[in-house]
Backbone bond lengths (Angstrom), bond angles and torsions (degrees), N, CA, C in turn:
res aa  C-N    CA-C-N  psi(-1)  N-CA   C-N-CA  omega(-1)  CA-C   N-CA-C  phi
1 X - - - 1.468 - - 1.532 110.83 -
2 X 1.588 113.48 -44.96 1.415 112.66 -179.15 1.473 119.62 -70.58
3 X 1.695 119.10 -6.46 1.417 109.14 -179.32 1.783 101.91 -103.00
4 X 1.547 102.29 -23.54 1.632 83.82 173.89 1.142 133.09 -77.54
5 X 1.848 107.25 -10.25 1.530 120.80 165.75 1.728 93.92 -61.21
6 X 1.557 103.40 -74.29 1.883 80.32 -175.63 1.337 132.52 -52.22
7 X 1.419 126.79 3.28 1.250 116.92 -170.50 1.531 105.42 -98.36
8 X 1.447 101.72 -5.60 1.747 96.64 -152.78 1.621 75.65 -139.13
9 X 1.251 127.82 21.99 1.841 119.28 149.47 1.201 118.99 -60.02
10 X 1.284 109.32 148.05 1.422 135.72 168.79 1.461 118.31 -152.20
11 X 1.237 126.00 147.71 1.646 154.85 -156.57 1.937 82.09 -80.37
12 X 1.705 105.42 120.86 1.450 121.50 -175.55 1.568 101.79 -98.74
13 X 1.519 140.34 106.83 1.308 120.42 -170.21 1.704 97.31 -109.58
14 X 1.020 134.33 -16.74 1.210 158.23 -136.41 1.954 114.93 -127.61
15 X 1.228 124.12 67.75 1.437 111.12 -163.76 1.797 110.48 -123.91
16 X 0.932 127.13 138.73 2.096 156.09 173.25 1.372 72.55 -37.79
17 X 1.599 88.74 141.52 1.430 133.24 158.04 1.731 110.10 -71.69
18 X 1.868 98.73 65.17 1.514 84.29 -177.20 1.603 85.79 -155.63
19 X 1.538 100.57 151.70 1.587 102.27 -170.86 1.221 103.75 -92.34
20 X 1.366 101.06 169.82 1.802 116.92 179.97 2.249 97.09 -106.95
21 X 1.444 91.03 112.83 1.889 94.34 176.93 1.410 90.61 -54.96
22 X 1.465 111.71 153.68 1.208 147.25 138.07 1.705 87.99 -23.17
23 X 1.476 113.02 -93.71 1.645 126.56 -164.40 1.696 108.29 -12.81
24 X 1.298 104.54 -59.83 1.566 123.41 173.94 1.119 128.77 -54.32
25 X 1.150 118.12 -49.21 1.615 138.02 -175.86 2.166 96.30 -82.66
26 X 0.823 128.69 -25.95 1.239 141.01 169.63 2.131 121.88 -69.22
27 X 1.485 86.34 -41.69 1.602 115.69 -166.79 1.436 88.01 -93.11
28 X 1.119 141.18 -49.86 1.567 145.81 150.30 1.789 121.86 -21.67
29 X 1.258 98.58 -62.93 1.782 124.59 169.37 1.200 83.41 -59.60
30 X 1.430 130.94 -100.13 1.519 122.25 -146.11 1.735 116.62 -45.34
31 X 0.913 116.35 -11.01 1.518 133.83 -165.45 1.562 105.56 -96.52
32 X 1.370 129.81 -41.14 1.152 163.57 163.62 1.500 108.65 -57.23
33 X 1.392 111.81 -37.84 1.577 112.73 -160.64 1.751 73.04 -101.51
34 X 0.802 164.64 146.01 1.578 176.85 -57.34 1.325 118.56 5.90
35 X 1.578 109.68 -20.68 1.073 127.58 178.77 1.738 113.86 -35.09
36 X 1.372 142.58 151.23 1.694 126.86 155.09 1.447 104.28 -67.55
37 X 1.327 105.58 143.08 1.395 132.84 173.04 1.482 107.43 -129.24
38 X 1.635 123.47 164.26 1.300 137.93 152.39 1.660 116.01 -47.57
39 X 1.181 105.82 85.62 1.395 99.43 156.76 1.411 110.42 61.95
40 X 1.309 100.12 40.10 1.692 112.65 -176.54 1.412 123.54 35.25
41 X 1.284 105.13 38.43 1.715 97.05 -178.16 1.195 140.72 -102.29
42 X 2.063 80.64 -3.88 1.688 108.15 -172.84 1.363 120.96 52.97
43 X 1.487 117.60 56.18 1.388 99.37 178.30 1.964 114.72 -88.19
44 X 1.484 114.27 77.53 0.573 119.79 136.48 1.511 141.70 -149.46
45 X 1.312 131.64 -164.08 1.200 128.75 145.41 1.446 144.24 -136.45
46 X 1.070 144.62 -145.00 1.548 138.37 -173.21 1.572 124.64 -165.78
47 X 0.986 107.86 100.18 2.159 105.03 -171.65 1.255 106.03 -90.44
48 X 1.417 136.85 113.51 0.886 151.89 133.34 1.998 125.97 -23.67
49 X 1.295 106.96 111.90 1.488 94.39 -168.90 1.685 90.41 -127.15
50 X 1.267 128.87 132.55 1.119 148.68 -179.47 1.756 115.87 -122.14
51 X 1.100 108.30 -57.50 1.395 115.64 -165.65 1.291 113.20 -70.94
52 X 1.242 121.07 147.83 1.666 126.20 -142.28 1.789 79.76 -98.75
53 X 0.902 134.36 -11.50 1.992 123.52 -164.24 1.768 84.19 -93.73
54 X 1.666 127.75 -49.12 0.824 110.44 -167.09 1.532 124.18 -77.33
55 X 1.317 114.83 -29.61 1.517 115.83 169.75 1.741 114.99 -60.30
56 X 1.519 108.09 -23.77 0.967 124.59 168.04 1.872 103.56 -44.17
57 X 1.618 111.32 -64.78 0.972 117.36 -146.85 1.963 100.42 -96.33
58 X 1.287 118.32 9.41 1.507 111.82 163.53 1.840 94.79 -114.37
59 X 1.058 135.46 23.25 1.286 115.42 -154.18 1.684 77.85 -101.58
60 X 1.740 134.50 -42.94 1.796 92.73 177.62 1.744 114.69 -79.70
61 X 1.260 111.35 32.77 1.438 91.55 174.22 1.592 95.55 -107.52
62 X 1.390 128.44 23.60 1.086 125.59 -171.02 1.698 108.87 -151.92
63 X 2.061 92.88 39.64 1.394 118.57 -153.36 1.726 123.74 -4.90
64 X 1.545 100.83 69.79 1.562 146.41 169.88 1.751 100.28 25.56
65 X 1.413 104.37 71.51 1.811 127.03 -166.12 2.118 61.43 -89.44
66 X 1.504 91.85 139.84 1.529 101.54 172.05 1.325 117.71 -92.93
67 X 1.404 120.08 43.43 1.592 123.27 -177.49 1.613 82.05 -119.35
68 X 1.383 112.57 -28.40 1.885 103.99 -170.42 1.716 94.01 -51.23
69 X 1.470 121.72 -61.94 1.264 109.78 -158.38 1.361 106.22 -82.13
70 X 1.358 129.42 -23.37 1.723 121.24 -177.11 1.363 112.33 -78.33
71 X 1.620 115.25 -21.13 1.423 99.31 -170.97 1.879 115.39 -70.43
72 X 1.354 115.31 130.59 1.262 111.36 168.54 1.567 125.47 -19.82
73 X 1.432 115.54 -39.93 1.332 122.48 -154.24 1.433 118.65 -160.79
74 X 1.338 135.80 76.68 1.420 145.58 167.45 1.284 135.61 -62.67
75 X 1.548 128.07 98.98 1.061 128.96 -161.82 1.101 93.23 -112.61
76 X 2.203 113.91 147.90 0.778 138.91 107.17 1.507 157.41 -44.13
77 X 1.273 126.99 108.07 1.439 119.19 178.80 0.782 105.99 -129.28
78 X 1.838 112.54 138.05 1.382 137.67 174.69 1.440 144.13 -146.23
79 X 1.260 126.00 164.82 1.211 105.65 -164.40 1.515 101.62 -106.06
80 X 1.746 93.58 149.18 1.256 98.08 -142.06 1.379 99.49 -137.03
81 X 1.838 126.82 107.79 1.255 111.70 -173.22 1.549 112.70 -115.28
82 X 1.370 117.28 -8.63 1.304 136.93 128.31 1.561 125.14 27.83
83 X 1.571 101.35 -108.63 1.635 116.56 167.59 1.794 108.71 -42.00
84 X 1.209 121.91 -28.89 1.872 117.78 -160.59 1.464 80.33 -94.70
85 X 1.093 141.78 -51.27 1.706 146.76 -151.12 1.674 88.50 -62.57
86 X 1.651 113.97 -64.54 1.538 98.06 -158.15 1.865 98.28 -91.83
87 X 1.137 106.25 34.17 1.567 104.70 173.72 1.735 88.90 -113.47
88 X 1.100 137.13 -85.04 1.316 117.47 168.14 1.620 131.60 -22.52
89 X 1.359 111.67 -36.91 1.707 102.50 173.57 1.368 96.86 -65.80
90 X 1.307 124.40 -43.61 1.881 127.69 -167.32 1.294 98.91 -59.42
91 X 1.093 133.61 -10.15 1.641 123.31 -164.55 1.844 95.17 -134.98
92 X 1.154 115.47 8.00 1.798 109.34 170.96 1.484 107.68 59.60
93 X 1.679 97.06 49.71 1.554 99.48 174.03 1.393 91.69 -130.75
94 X 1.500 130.10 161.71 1.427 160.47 -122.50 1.315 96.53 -133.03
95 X 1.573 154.12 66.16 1.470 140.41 -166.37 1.458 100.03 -107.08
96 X 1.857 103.18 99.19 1.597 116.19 165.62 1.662 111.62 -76.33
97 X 1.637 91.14 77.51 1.670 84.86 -176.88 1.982 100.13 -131.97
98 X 0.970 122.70 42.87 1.036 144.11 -164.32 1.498 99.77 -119.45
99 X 1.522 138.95 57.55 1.571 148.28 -141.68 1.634 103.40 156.07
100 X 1.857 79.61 152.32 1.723 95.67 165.92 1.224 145.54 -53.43
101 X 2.187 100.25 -21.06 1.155 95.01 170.92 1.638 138.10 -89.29
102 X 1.529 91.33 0.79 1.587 115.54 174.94 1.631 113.41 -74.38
103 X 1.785 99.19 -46.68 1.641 102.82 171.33 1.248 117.09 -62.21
104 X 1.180 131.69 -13.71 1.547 113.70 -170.58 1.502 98.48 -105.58
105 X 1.609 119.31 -25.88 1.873 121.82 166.83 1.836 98.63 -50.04
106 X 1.231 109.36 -45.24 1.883 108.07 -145.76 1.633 83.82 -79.64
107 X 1.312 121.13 -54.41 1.521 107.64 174.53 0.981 139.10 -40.94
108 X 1.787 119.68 -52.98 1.583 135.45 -174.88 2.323 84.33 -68.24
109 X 1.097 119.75 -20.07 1.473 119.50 -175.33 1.980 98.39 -61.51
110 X 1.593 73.80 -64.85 1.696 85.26 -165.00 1.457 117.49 -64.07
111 X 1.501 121.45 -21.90 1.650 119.01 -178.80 1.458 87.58 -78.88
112 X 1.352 136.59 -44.77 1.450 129.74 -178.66 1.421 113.87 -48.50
113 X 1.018 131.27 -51.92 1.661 145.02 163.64 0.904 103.65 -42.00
114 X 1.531 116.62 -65.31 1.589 107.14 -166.42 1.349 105.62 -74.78
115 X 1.369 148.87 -26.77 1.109 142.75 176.43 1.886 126.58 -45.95
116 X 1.848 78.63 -65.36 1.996 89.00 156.47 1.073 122.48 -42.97
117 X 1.242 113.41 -48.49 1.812 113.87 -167.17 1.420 98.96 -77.73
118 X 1.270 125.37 -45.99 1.903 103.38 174.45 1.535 110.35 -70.02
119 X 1.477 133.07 -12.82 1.462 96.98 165.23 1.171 113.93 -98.67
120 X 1.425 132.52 -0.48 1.413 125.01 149.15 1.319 118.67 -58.63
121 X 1.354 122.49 -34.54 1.459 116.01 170.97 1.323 126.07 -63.85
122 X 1.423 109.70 -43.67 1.297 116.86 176.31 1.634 119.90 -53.91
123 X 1.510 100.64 -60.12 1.408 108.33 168.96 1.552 117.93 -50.10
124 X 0.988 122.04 -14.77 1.836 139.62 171.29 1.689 118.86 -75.14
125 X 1.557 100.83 -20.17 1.501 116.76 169.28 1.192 103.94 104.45
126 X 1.609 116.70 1.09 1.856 116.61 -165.78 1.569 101.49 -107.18
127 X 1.620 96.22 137.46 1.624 85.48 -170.37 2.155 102.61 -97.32
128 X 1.108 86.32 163.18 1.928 100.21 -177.59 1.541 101.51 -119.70
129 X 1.647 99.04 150.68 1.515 116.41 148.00 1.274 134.41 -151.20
130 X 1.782 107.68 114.18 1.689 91.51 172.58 1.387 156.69 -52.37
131 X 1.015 131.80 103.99 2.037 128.04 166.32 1.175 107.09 -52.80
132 X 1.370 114.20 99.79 1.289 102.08 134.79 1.261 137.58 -58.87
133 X 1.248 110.32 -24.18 1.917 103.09 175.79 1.545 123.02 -77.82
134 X 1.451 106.51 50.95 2.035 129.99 -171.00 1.800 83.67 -91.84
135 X 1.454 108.14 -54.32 1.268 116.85 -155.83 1.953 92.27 -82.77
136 X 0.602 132.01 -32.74 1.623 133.20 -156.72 2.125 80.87 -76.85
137 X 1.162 134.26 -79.14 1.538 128.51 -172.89 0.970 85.14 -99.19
138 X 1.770 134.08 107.16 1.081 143.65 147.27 1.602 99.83 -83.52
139 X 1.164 112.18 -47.21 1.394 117.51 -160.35 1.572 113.37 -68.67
140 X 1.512 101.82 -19.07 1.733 112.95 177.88 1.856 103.45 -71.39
141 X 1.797 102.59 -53.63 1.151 93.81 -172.92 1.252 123.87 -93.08
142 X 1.162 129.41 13.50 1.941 143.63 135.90 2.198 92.65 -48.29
143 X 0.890 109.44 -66.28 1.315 96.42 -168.94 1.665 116.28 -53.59
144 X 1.423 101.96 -79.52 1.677 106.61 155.33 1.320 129.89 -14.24
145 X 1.477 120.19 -48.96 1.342 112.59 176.75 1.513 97.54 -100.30
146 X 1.015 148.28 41.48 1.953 134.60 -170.88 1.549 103.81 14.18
147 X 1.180 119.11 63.90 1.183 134.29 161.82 1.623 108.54 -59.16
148 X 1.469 128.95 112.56 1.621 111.73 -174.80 1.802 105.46 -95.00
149 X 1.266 94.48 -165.48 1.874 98.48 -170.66 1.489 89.12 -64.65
150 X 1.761 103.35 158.53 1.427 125.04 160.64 1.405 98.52 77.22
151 X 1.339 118.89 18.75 1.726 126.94 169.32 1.106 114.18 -119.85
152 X 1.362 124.64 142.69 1.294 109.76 173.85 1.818 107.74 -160.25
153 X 1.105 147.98 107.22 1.184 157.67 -165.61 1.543 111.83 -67.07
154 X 1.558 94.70 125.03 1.265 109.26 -169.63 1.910 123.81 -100.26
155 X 1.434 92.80 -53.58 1.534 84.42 -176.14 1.725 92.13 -148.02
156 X 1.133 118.66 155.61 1.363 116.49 172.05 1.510 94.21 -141.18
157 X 1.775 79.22 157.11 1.797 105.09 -179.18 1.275 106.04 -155.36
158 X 1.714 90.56 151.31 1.655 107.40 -170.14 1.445 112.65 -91.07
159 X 0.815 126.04 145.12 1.533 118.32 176.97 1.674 104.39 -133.72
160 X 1.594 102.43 165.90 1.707 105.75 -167.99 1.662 105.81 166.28
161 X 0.997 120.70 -179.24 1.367 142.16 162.44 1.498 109.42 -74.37
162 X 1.325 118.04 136.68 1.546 100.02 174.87 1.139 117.99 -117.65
163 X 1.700 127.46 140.72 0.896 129.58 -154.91 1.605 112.50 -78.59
164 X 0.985 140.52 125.95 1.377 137.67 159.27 1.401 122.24 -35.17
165 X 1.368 122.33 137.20 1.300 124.86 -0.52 1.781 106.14 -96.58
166 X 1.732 95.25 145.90 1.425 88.69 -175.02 1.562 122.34 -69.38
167 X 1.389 114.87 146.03 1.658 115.97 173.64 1.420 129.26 -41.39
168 X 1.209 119.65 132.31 1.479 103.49 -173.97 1.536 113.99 -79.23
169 X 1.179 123.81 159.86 1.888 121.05 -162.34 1.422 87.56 -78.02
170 X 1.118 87.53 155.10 1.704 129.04 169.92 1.364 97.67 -72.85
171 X 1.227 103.05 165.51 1.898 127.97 173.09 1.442 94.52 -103.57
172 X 1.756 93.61 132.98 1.500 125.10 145.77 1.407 120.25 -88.20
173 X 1.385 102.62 158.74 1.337 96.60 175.01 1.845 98.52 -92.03
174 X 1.621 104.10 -179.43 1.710 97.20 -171.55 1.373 119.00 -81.89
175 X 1.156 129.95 -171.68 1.460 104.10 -177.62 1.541 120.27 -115.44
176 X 1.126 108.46 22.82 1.495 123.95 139.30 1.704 124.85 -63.69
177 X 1.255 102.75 -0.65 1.677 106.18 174.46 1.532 96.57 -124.13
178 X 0.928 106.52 16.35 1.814 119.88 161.79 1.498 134.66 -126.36
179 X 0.915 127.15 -31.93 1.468 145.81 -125.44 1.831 90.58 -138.70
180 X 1.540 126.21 89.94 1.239 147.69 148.09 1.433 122.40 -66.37
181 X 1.267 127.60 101.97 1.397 122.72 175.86 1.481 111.66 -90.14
182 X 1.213 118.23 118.92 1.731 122.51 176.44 1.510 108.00 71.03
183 X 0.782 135.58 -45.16 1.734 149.81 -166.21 1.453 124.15 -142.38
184 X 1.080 121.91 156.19 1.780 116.59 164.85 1.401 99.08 -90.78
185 X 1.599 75.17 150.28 2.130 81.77 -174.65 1.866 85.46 -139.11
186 X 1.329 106.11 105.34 1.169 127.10 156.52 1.486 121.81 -20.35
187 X 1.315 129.04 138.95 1.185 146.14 173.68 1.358 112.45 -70.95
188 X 2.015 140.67 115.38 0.974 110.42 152.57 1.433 96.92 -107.96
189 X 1.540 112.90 -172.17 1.335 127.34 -153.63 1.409 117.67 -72.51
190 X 1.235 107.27 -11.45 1.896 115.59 -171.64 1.730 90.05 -99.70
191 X 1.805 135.21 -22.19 1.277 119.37 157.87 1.245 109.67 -88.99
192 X 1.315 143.57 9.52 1.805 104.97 151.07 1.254 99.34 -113.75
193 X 1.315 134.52 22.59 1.388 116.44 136.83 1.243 137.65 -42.09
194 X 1.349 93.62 -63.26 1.840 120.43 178.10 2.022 97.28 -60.96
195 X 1.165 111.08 -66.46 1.865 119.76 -168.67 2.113 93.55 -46.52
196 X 1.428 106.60 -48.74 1.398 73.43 -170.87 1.336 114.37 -104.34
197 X 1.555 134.59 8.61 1.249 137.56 144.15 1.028 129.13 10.92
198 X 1.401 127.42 -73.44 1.390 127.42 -175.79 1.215 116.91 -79.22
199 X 1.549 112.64 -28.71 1.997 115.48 -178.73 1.815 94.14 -58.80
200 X 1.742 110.93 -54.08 1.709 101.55 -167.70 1.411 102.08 -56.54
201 X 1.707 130.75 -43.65 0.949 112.03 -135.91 2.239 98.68 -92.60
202 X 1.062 96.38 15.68 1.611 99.91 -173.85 2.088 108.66 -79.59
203 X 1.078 111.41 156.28 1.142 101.51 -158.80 1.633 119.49 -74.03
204 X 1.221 87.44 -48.72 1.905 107.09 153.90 1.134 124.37 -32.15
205 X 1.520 111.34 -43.67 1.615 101.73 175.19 1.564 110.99 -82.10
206 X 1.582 105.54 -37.36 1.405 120.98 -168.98 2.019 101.59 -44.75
207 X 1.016 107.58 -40.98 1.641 137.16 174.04 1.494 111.81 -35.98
208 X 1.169 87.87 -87.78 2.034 128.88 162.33 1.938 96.07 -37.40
209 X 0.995 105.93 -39.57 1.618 90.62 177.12 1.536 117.31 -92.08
210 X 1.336 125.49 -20.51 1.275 125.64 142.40 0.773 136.60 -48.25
211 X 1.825 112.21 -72.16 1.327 117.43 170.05 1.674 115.11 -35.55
212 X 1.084 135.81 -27.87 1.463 136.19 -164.42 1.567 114.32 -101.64
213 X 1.323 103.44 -12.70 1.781 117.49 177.87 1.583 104.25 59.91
214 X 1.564 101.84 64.97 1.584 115.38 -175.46 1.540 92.69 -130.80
215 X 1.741 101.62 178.20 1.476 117.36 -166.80 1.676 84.30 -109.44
216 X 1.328 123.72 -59.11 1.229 128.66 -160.56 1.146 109.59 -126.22
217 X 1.288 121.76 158.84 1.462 135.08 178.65 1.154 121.53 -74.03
218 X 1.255 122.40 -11.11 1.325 144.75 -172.01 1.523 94.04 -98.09
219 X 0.753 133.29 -28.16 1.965 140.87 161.55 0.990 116.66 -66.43
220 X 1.391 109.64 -35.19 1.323 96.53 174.07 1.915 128.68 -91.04
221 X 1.170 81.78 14.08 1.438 92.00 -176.33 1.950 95.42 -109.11
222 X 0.893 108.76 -37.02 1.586 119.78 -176.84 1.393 109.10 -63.68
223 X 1.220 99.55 -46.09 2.207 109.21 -142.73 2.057 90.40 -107.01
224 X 1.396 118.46 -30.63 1.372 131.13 -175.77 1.671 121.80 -101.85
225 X 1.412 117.61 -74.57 1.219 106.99 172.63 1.505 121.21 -106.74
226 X 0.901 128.26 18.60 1.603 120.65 154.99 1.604 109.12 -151.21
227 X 1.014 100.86 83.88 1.530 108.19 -169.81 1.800 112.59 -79.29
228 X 1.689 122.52 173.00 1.518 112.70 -156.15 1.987 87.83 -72.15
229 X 1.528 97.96 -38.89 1.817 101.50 -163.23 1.516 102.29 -74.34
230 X 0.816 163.87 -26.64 1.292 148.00 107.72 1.159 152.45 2.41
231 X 1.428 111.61 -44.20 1.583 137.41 127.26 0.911 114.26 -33.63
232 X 1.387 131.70 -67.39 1.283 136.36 -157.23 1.585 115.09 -82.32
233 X 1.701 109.99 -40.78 1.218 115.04 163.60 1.565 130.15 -46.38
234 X 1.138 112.09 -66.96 1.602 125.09 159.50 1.816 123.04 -38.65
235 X 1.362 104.67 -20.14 1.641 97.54 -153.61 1.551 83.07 -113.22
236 X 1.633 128.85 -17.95 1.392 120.86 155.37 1.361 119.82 -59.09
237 X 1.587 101.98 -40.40 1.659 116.94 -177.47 1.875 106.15 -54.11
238 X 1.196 103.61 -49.81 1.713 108.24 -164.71 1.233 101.63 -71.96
239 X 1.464 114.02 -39.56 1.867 106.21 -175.50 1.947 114.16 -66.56
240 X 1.586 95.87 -20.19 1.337 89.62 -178.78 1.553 116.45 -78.65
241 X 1.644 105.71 -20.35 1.594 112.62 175.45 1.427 113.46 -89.14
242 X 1.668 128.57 -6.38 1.477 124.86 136.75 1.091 119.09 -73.99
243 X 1.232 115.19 -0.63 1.694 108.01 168.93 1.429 115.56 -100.49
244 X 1.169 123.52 -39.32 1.624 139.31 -178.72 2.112 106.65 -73.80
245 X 1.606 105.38 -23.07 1.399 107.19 -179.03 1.229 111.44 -100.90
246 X 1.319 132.47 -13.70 1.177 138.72 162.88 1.791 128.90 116.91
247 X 1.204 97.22 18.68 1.663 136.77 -158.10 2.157 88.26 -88.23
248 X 0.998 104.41 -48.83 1.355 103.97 -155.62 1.520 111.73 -126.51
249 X 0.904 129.93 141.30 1.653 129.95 -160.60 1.483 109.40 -77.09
């Protein structure tokens, strides 16, 4: 049951005027926390957002996609080195976790967490969707949530009931544009022809490249929604909130 839920997932933007119990959302976490972690230390954590003023108040840092405020239940996850730091001072231990190599443990922690907990959700009948824009105003929602040093927010997702009828899945690419046996074996130009073939040639995108007054679909991902200054804007933004959280010297 749990692999045909993953096989036949799809991104829920759309969810019923119906709450998620505590009991559930709890039974979810514990299910979630089994997850592998670094050396069992759990460096992470998870904010719970319920209240309609506060989703209110992260919903443009998550340029106000209208599932931020409808979804029943908005979670935060983050990596979190925090709780282990003042548990080692309490015990007269030395925790050099104040560095990059701690941020990238508490992260690969927290996408692991959050991963479990959406296919426990899913398998629960409740549909999820990730933001990427957690990382784009990190520094908004460090404030918003009193996020303290050695925290830093990673990805958030909405969770809820989903409203009928569900979305039909998106296209992958095949998994020959994934899938390395023994070595990486480089891309030349006659294989990502073939690997991304069917994504250009689908009608939806074919659309999406009109609609946008582009040549290629690949433009429109370049020149429209993730552009180079944008990139660059954001990835100054995040280094300054590993610098201000205590991640980076």
């Amino acid at each position: 049951m749990l692999l045909e839920s993953m096989k036949n997932r799809r991104s829920i933007r759309q969810y019923m005027k119906k709450d998620i119990s505590e009991l559930l959302l709890n039974e979810l976490f514990e299910i979630a926390s089994r997850a592998s972690n670094t050396g069992n230390m759990q460096l992470y954590s998870v904010v719970v957002t319920r209240d309609r003023a506060s989703k209110e108040k992260q919903a443009p840092f998550h340029f106000n996609q209208k599932m931020v405020t409808e979804a029943p239940v908005l979670l935060t996850f983050c990596a979190d080195a925090n709780r282990f730091v003042k548990w080692a001072e309490q015990r007269d231990a030395d925790a050099g976790f104040d560095n990059m190599q701690t941020f990238l443990a508490a992260t690969i922690d927290a996408m692991l967490f959050a991963q479990a907990f959406c296919d426990a959700a899913e398998a629960k009948g409740l549909g999820i969707c990730y933001l990427g824009t957690t990382a784009y105003n990190a520094d908004k929602i460090i404030e918003a949530l009193s996020l303290p040093r050695l925290v830093v927010p990673i990805v958030s997702v909405t969770v809820g009931y989903p409203v009928e009828p569900i979305p039909e899945q998106v296209e992958r690419l095949p998994l020959g544009a994934i899938v390395h046996n023994e070595v990486y074996v480089d891309f030349v130009p006659t294989v990502i022809d073939s690997l991304y073939k069917e994504k250009e040639d689908l009608e939806a995108n074919m659309q999406y490249v009109k609609e946008n007054k582009k040549e290629t679909l690949a433009q429109v991902f370049t020149d429209i929604r993730y552009t180079r200054k944008n990139n660059e804007y954001f990835s100054d933004v995040f280094l300054q909130v590993l610098r201000d959280q205590g991640f980076l010297k």
